[in-house]
C-alpha positions as CSV (number, residue, x, y, z in Angstrom):
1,X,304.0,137.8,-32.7
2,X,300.8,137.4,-34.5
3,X,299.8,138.0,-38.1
4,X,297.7,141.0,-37.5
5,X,300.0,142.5,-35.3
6,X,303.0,142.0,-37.7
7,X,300.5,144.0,-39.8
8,X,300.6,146.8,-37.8
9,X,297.6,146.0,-36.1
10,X,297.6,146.6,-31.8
11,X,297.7,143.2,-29.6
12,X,294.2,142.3,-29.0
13,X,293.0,144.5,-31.6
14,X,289.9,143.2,-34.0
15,X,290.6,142.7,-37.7
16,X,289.4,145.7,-39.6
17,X,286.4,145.4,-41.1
18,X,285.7,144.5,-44.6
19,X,284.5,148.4,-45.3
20,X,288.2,149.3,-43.7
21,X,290.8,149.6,-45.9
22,X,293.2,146.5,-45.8
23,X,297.1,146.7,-45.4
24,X,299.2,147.5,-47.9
25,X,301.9,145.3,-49.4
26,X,302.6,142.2,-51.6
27,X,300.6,140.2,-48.8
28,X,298.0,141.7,-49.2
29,X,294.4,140.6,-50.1
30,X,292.9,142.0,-52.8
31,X,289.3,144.2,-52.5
32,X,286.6,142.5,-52.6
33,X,285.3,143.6,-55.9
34,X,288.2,142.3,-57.6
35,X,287.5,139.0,-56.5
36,X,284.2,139.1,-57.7
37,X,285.6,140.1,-61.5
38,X,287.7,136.9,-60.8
39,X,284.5,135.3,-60.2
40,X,282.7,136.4,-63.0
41,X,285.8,135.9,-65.0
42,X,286.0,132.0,-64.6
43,X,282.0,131.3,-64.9
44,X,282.1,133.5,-68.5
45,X,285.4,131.3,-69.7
46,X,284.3,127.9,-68.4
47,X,281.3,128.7,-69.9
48,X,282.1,128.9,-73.3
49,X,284.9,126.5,-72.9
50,X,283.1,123.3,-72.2
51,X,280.7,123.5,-75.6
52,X,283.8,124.3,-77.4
53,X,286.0,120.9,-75.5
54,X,283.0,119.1,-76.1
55,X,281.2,120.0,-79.7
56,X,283.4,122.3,-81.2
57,X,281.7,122.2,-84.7
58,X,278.2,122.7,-83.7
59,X,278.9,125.4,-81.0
60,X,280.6,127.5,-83.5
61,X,278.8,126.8,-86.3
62,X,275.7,128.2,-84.2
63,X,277.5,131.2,-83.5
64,X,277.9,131.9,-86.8
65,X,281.3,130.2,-87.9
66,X,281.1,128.9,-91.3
67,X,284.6,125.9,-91.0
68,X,286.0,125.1,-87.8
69,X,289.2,123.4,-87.0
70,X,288.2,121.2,-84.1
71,X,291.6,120.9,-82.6
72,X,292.4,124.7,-82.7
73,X,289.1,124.8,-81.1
74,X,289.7,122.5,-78.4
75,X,293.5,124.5,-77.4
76,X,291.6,128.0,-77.0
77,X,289.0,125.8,-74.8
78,X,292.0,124.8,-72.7
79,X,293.3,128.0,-72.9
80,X,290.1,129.4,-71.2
81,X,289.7,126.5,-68.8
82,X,292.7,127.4,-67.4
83,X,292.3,130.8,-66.8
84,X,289.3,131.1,-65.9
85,X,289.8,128.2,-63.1
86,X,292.8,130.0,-62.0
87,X,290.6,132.9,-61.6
88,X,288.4,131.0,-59.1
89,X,291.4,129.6,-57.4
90,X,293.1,132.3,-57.3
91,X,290.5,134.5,-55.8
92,X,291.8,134.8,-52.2
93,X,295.2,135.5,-53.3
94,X,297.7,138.0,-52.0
95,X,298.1,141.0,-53.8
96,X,301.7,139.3,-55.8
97,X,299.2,136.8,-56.6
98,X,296.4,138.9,-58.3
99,X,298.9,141.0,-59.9
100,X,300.3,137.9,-61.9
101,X,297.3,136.7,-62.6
102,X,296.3,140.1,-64.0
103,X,299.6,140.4,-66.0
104,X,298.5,137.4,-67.8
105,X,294.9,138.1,-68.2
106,X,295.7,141.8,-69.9
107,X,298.2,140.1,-72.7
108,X,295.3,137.7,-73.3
109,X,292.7,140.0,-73.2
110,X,294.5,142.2,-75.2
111,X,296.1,139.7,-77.5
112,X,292.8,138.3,-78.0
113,X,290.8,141.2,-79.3
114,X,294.2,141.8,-81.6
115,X,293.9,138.8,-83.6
116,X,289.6,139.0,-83.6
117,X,289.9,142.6,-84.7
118,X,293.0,141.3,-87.6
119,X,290.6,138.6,-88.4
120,X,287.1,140.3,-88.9
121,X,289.4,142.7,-90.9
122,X,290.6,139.8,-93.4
123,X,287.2,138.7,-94.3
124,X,287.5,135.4,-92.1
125,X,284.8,132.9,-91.8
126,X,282.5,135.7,-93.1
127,X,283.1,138.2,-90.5
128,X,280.0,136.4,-88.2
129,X,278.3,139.0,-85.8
130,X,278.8,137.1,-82.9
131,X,282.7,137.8,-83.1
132,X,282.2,141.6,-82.7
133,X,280.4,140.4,-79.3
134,X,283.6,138.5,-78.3
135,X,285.3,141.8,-79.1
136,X,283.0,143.9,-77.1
137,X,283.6,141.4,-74.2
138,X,287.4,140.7,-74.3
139,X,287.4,144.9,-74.5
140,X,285.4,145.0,-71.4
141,X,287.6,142.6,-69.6
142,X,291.1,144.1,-71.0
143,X,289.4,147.4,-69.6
144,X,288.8,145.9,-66.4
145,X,292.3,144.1,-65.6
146,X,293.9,147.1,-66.5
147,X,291.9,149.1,-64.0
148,X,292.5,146.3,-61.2
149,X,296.2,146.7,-62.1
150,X,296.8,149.9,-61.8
151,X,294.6,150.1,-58.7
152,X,296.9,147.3,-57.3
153,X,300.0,149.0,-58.0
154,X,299.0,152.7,-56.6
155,X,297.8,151.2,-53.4
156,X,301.3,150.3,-52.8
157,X,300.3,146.2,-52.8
């Protein structure tokens, strides 16, 4: 038997169409606009990841950090290499898939904007304006994966 008939699909059937709603399940894919948060996801961490790999001190020193520690810099760069490249290999995942990868997003996310909002409130490294931006965007995102989640889990995938 073929995969889109084990899908429920009839023999000689098309596929559905992308406007179509997809099967349910833990094999299935994803909607489309959650791969494009993926997307978006990895060119926003690689993005801020490689000037922090690469000059830690003068990337955060322009964003308004007055000391930084270049090899606690250098472990949140991983940190958001590798998320952020899982996202964009991870984008054609099965549902299973993008629900892990959402788990793991939403406690970083969240954890994330925990310690940024404990920090601004202990004074540290001058409480610099930019970090309220990485607030505002870590909020956005923790906003989003939980959305994605939930939507993954009431469609039954």
């Amino acid at each position: 038997m073929k995969a889109h008939e084990e899908a429920g699909h009839e023999p000689g059937a098309s596929e559905p169409r992308a406007s179509e709603p997809r099967a349910s399940g833990p094999t299935a894919s994803a909607p489309k606009a959650l791969t494009v948060w993926f997307v978006v996801h990895c060119i926003v961490d690689v993005a801020f990841a490689i000037p922090m790999m690469i000059v830690p001190g003068p990337f955060l020193a322009f964003m308004g950090w007055r000391a930084v520690d270049p090899i606690a810099t250098r472990l949140v760069a991983a940190a958001l290499l590798g998320i952020g490249l899982e996202s964009f290999i991870g984008r054609h995942s099965t549902a299973d898939g993008f629900k892990a990868m959402l788990n793991l997003k939403i406690i970083w996310s969240g954890s994330a904007t925990v310690g940024l909002l404990i920090s601004m409130a202990m004074g540290a490294q001058g409480q610099p304006l930019f970090v309220w931006a990485l607030v505002a965007v870590f909020l956005v995102f923790e906003a989003g994966w939980i959305y994605w989640r939930v939507h993954l889990e009431q469609r039954g995938a």
